[in-house]
ZADO-668489 format. One record per residue (C-alpha): x, y, z; chain; residue number from 1. Coordinates in pm, 1 decimal. Example, Ala and Ser with C-alpha at 12.3 -4.5 7.8 and 13.67 -1.06 7.14 Angstrom:
REM ZADO-668489
+----------+----------+----------+------+-----+
|        X |        Y |        Z | unit | pos |
+----------+----------+----------+------+-----+
|   1230.0 |   -450.0 |    780.0 |    A |   1 |
|   1367.0 |   -106.0 |    714.0 |    A |   2 |
+----------+----------+----------+------+-----+
***
This chain:
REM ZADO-668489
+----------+----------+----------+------+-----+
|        X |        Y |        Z | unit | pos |
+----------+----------+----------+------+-----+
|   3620.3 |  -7702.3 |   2138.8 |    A |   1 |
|   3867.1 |  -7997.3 |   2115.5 |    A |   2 |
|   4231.1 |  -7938.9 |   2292.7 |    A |   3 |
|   4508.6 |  -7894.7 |   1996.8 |    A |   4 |
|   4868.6 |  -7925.6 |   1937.2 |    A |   5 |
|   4991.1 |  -7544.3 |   1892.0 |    A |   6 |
|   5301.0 |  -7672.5 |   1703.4 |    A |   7 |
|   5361.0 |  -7797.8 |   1379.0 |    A |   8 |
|   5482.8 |  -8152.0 |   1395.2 |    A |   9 |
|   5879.3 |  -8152.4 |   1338.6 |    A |  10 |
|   5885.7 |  -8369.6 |   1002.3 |    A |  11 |
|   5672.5 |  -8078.8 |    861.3 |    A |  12 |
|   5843.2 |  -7956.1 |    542.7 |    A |  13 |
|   5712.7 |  -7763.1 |    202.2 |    A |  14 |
|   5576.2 |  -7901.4 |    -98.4 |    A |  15 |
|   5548.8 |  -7756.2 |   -458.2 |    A |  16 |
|   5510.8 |  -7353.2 |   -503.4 |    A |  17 |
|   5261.7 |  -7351.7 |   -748.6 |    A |  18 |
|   5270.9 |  -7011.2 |   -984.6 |    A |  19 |
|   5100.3 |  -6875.3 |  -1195.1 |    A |  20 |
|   5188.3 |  -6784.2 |  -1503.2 |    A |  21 |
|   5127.4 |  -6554.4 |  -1883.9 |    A |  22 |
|   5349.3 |  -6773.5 |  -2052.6 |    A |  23 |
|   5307.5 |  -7104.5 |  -1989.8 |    A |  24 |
|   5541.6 |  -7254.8 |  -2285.7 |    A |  25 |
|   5825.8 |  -7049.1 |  -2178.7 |    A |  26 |
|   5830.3 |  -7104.2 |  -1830.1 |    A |  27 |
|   5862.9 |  -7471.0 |  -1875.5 |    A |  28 |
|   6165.3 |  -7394.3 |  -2107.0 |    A |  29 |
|   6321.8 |  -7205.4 |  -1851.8 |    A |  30 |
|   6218.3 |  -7444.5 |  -1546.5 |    A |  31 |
|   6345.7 |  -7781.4 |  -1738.0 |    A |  32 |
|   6654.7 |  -7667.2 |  -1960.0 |    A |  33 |
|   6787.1 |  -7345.6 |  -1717.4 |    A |  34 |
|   6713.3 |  -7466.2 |  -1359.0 |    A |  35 |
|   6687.3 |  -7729.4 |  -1452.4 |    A |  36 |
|   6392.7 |  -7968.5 |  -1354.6 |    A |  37 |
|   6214.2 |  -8221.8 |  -1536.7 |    A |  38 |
|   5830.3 |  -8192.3 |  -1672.0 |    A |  39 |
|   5700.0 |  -8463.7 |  -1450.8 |    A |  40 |
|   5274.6 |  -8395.7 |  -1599.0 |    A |  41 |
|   5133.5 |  -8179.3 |  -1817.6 |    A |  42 |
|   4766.1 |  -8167.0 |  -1863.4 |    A |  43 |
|   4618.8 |  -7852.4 |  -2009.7 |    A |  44 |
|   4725.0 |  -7546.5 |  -1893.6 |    A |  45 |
|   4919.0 |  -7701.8 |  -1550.5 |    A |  46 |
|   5227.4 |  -7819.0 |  -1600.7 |    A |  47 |
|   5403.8 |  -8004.3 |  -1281.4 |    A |  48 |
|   5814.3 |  -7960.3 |  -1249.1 |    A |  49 |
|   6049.4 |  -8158.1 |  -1052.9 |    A |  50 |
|   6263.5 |  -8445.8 |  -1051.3 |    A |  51 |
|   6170.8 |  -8860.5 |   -980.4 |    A |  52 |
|   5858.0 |  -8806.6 |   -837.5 |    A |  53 |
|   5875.7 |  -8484.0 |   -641.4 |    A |  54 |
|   5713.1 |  -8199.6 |   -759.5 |    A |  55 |
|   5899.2 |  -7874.8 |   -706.2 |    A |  56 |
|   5684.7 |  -7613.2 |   -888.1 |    A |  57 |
|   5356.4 |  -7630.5 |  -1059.6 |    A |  58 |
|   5295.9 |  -7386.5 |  -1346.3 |    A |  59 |
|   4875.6 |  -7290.9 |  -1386.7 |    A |  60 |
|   4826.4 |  -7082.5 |  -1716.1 |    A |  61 |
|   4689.0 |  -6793.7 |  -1625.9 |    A |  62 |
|   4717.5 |  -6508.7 |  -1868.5 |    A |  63 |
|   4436.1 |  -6290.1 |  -1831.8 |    A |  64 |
|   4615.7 |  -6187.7 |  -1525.5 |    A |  65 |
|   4833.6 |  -5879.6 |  -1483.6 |    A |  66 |
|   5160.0 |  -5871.0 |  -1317.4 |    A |  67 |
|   5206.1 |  -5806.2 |   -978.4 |    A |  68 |
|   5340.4 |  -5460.9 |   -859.5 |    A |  69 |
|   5697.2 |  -5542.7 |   -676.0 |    A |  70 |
|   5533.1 |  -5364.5 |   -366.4 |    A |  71 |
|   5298.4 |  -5623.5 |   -334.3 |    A |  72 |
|   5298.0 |  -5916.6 |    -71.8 |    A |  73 |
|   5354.4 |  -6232.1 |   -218.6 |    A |  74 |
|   5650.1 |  -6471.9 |   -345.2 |    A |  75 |
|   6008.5 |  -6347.1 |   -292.2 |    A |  76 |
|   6175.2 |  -6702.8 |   -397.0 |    A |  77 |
|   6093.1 |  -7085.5 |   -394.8 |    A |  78 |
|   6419.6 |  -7195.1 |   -233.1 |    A |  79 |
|   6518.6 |  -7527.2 |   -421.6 |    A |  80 |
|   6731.1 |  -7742.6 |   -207.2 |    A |  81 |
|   7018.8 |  -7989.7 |   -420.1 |    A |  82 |
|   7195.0 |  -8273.0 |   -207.5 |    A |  83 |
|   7524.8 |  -8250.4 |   -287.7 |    A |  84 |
|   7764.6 |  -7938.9 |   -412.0 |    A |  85 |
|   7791.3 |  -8136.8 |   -725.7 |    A |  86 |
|   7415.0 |  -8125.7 |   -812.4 |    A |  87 |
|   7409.3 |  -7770.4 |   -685.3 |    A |  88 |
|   7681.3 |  -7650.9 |   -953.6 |    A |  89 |
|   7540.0 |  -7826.7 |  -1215.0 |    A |  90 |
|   7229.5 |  -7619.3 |  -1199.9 |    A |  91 |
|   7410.9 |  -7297.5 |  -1159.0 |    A |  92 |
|   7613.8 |  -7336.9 |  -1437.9 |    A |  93 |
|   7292.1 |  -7479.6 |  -1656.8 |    A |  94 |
|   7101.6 |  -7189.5 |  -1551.7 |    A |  95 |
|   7442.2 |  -6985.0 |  -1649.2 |    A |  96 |
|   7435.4 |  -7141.4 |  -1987.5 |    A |  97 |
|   7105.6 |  -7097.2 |  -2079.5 |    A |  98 |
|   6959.5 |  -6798.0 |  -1920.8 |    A |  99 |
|   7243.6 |  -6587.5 |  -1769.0 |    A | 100 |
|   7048.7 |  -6281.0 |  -1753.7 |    A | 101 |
|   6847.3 |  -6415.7 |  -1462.0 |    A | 102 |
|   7151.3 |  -6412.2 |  -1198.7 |    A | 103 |
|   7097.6 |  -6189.6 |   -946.7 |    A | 104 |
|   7337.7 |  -6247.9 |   -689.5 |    A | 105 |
|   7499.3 |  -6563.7 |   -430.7 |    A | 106 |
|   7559.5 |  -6582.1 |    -49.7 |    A | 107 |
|   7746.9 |  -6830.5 |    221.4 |    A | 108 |
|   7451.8 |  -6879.5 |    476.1 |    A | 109 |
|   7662.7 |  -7044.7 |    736.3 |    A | 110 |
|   7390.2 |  -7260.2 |    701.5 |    A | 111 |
|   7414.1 |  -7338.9 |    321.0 |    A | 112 |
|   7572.1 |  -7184.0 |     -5.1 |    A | 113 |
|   7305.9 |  -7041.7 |   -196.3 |    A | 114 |
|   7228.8 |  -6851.0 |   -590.6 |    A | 115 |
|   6959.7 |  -6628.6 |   -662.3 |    A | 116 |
|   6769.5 |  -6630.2 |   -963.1 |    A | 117 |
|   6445.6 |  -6452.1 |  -1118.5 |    A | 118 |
|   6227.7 |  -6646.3 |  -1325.1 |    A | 119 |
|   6125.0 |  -6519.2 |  -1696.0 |    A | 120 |
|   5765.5 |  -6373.6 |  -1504.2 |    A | 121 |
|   5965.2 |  -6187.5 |  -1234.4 |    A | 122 |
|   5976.7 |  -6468.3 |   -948.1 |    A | 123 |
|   6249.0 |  -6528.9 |   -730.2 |    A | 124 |
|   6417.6 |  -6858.8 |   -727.7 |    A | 125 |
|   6682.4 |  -6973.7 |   -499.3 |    A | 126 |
|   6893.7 |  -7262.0 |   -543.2 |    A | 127 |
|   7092.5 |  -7400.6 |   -249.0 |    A | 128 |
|   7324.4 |  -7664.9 |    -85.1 |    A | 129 |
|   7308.8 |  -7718.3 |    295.9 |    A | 130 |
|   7592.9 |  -7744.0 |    524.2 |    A | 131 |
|   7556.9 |  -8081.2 |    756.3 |    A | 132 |
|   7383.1 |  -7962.8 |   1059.6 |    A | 133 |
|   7668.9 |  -8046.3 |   1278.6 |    A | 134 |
|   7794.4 |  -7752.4 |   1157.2 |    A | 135 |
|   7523.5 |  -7533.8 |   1213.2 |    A | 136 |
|   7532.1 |  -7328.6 |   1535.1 |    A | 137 |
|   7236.2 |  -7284.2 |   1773.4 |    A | 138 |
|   7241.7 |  -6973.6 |   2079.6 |    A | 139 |
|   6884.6 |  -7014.2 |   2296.8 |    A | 140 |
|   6707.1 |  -7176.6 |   1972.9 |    A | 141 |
|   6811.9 |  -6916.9 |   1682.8 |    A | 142 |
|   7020.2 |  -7027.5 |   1442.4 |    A | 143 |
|   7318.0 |  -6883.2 |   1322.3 |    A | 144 |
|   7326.0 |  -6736.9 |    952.5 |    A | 145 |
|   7477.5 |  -6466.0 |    794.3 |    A | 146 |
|   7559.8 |  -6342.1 |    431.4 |    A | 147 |
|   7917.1 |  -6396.8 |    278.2 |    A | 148 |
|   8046.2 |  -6331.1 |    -62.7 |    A | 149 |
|   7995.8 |  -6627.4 |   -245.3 |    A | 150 |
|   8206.9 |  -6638.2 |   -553.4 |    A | 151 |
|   8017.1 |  -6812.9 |   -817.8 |    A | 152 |
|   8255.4 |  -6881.6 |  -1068.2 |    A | 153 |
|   8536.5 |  -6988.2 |   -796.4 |    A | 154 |
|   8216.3 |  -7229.7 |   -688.1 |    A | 155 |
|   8181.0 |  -7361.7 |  -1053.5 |    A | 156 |
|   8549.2 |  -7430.5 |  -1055.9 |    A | 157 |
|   8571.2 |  -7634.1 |   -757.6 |    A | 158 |
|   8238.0 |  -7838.0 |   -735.3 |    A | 159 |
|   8127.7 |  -7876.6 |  -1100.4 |    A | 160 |
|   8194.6 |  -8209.6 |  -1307.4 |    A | 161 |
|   8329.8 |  -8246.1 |  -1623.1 |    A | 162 |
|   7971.8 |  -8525.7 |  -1662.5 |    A | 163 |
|   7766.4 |  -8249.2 |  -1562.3 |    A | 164 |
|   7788.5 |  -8016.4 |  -1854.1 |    A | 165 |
|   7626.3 |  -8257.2 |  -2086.6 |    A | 166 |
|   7309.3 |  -8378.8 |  -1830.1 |    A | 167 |
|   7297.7 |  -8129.3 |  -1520.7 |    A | 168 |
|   7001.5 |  -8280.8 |  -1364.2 |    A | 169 |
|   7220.5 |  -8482.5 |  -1106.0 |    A | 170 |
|   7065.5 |  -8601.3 |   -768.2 |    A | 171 |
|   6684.9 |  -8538.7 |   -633.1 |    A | 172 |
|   6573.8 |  -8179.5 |   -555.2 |    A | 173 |
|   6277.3 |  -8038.2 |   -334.4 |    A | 174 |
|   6136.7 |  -7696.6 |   -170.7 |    A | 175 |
|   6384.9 |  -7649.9 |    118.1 |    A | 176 |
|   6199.7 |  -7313.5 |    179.9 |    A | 177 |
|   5992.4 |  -7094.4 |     98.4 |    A | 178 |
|   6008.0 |  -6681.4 |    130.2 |    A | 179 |
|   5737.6 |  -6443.5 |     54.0 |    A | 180 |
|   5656.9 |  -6030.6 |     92.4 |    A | 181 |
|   5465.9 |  -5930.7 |    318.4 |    A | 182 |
|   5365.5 |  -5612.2 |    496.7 |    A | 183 |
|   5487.0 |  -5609.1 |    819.4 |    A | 184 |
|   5679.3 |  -5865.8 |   1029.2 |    A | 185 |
|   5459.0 |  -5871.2 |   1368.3 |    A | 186 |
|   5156.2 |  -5971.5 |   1208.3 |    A | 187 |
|   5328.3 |  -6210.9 |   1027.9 |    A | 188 |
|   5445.8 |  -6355.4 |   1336.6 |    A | 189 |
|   5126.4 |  -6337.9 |   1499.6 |    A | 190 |
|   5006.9 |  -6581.4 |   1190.6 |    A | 191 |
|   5276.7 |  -6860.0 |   1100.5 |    A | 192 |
|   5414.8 |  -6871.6 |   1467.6 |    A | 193 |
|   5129.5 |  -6837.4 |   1733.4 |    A | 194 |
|   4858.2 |  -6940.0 |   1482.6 |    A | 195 |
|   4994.0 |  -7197.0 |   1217.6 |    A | 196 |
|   5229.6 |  -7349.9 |   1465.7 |    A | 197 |
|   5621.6 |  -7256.6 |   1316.7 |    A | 198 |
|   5892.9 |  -7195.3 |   1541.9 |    A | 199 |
|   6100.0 |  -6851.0 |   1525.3 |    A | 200 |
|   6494.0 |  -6969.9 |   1449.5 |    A | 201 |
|   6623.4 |  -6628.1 |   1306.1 |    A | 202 |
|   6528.9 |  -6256.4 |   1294.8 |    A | 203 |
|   6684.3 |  -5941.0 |   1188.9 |    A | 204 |
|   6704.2 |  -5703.1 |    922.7 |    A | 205 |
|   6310.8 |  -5674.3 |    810.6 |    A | 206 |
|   6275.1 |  -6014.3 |    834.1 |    A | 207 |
|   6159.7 |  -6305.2 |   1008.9 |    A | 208 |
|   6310.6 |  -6736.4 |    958.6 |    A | 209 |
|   6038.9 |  -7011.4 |   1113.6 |    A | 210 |
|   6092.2 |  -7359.8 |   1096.4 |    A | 211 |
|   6028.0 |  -7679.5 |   1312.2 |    A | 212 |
|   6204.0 |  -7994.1 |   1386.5 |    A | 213 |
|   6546.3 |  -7814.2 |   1416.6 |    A | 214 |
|   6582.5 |  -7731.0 |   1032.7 |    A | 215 |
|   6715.7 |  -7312.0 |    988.7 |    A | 216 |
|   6434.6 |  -7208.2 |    805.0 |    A | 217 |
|   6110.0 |  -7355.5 |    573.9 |    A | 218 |
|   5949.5 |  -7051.8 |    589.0 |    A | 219 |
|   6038.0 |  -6683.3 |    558.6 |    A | 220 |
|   5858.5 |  -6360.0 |    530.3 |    A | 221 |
|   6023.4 |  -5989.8 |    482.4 |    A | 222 |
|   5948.6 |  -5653.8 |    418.6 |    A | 223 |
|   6221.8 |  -5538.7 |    221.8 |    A | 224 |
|   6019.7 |  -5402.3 |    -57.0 |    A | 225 |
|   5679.3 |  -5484.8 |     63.8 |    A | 226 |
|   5659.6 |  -5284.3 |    368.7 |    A | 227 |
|   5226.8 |  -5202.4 |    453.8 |    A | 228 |
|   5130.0 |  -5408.7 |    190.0 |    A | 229 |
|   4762.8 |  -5526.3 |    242.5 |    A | 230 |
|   4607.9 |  -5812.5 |     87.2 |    A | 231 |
|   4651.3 |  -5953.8 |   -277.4 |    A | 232 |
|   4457.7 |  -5932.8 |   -528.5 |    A | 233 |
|   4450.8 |  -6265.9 |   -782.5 |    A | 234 |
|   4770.1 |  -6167.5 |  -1043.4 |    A | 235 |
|   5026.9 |  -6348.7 |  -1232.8 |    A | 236 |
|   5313.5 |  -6514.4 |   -940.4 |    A | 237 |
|   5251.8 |  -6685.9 |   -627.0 |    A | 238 |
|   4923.2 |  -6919.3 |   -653.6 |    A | 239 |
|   4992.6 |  -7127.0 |   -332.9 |    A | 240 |
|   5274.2 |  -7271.7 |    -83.2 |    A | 241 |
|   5229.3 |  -7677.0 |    -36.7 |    A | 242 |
|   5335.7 |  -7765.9 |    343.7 |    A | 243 |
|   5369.4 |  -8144.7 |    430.7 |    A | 244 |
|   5296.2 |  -8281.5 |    738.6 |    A | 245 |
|   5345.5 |  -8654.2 |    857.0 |    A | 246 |
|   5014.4 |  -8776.4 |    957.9 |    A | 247 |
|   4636.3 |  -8715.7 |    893.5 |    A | 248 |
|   4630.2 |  -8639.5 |   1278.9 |    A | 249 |
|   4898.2 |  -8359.5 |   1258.8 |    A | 250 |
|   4659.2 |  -8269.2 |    957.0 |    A | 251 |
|   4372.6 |  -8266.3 |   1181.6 |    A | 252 |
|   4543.6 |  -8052.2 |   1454.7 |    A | 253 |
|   4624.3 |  -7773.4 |   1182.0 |    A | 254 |
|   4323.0 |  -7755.7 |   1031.3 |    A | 255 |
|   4116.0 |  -7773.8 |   1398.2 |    A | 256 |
|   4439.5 |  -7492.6 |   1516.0 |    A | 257 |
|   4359.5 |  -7209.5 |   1264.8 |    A | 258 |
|   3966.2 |  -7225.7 |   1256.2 |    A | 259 |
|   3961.4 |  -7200.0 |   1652.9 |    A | 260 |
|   4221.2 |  -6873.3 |   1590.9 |    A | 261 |
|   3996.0 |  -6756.5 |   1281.4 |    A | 262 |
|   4084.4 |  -6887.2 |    957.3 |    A | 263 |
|   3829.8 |  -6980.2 |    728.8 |    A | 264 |
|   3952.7 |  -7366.3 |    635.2 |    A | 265 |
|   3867.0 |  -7505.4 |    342.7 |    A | 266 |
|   3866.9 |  -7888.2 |    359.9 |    A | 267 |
|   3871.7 |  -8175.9 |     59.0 |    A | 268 |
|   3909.5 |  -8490.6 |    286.8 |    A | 269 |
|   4302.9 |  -8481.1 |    162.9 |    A | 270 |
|   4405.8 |  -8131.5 |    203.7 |    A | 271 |
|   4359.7 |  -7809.4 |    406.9 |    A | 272 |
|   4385.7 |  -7483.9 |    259.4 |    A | 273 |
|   4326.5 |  -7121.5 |    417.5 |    A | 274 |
|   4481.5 |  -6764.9 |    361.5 |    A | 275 |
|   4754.4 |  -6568.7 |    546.8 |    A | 276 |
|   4650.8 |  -6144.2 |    630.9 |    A | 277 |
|   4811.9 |  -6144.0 |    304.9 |    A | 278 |
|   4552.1 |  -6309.8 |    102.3 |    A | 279 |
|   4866.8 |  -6625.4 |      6.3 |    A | 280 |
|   4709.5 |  -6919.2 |    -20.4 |    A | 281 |
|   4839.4 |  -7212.2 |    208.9 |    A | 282 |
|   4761.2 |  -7556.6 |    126.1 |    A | 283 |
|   4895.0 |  -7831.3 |    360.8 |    A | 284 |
|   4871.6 |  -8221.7 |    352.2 |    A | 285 |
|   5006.8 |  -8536.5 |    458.9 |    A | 286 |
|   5355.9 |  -8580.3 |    274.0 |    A | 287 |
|   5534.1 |  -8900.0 |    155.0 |    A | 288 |
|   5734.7 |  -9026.8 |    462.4 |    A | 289 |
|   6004.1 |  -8770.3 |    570.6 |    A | 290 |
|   6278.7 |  -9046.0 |    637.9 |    A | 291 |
|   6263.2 |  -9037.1 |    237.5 |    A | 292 |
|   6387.5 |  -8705.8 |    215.4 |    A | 293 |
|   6812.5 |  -8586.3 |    233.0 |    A | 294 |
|   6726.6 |  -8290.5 |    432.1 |    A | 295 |
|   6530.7 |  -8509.5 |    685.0 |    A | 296 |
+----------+----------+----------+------+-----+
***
C-alpha cells in the first residue's frame, strides 16, 4: 500500500450535476429561457447546459424511470454560483418571468444571498451570489452562516438592470455547491470527510457543510426529509456530482484514498468514479485551471 494525501487538494471545486430526466425537451426550456443557461451540446438524448464553456448541468433522457420518493437520498439542489449581484438578479427575475411557480423561497447566508428554485422534475436548484471572503467570519475553522429574510423583490429593485430584462444571461456561472439527502449525518461524515478527503466548515440543524481550500461549503448533505434513507435505486433526478481537482496526482491520491478505505473505483484513464452509502454516484477529474474561476 502506497502512503496518500487524506485531503482533498484546496483548488478542488464541483463540476456539472448531471440529472436525469422524463422530459428531456422541457427541461432544456426551463434550464436555458428560466434559469437561464445556454445549450452548450446536444447529442441524442444528453443535452449539456451552461454558459462559455462551462458546463453547469447535463440533462440524460431517461424516461423509463420513475420519480423518486421525496424520502429518498439523493439531490436536494445544484447550487449555481453568479459573479456579480447584477448577473444574480437577472436570473431571478428571468426565472420570475418565465416560470414563477418554481420559487420556493430566498435567504442572506452571511456568506452569500441566495434563491431557491425546483426544477419542472422536482429538483432543487439554488442560485447564489457570494459575499467577498473578507467578509466571511471564521471561529476554530467553521464558518459563519446563518439564514436571513431575503426580500426578493426589494433584491430585484436594487441590483437588476434595466439591459438585463431583454438578455439575462450576464457574466459566467458554475456549480458553487452541491447538496444532497441523505440518511443520516455521521455516516455521511465518516464518507466525504475521513474517506473522500473534505473538510467540516459548518454543522447544525440536520446537516453537515464540507469544503477545502477555505471556501464555506462545495458540498452538503442533510436529513431534513431523508432521515434512514438507505441506498438508491436508479430513478429520474440526481445521475452524478462532477468534482474537479487540479492535477492528475491529486487525481491519483483520491482514487488510491477511497479503494484503500473500500470503495469500489471505477477508472477510465481521465476520470474516477465510485458511490457514496447512498448509492450517488461521484465522478471526479482534473478541472480546467482554478485561477480561471471568480470564486477561486
Amino acid at each position: 500500500m502506497h502512503a496518500f494525501i487524506d485531503r482533498l487538494a484546496a483548488d478542488t471545486r464541483m463540476g456539472a450535476v448531471t440529472l436525469r430526466v422524463a422530459d428531456l425537451d422541457g427541461m432544456i426550456r426551463y434550464y436555458t429561457e428560466a434559469v437561464p443557461l445556454r445549450l452548450l451540446a446536444q447529442e441524442g438524448g444528453t443535452a449539456v447546459l451552461g454558459r462559455d464553456a462551462t458546463p453547469v448541468v447535463l440533462l440524460e433522457h431517461d424516461p423509463q424511470l420513475r420519480h423518486a420518493a421525496p424520502h429518498e437520498a439523493g439531490l436536494f439542489h445544484t447550487a449555481i454560483l453568479f459573479e456579480s449581484e447584477a448577473a444574480l438578479a437577472a436570473a431571478v427575475y428571468s426565472v420570475a418571468q418565465h416560470a414563477p411557480g418554481t420559487f420556493t423561497g430566498s435567504s442572506d447566508h452571511l456568506v452569500s444571498k441566495a434563491f431557491y428554485f425546483t426544477d419542472p422534475e422536482g429538483n432543487g436548484v439554488e442560485l447564489y451570489w457570494d459575499r467577498d471572503r473578507s467578509e466571511w467570519s471564521w471561529v476554530d475553522g467553521r464558518v459563519g452562516m446563518d439564514t436571513l429574510r431575503l426580500d426578493p423583490n426589494r433584491y430585484l429593485q436594487e441590483h437588476l438592470a434595466e439591459a438585463a430584462i431583454a438578455d439575462p444571461v450576464i457574466g459566467r456561472t458554475t456549480v458553487g455547491h452541491v447538496h444532497l439527502s441523505v440518511g443520516d449525518v455521521d455516516t455521511a461524515r465518516a464518507f466525504y470527510v475521513d474517506r473522500l478527503g473534505f473538510d467540516v466548515t459548518a454543522e447544525y440543524g440536520g446537516a453537515l457543510f464540507v469544503s477545502i481550500g477555505g471556501y464555506h461549503h462545495r458540498m452538503a448533505m442533510n436529513t431534513w426529509q431523508s432521515r434512514g434513507a438507505g441506498r438508491r435505486a436508479r430513478t429520474l433526478g440526481l445521475g452524478e456530482v462532477d468534482i474537479l481537482v487540479p492535477t492528475a496526482d491529486d487525481l491519483g491520491a483520491v482514487a488510491e484514498r477511497m479503494r484503500d478505505t473500500g470503495s469500489e473505483v471505477a477508472d477510465d484513464g481521465r476520470t474516477i468514479s465510485f458511490e457514496d452509502p447512498w448509492a450517488n454516484l461521484l465522478t471526479v477529474r482534473v478541472g480546467p485551471d482554478a485561477a480561471d474561476h471568480h470564486d477561486a
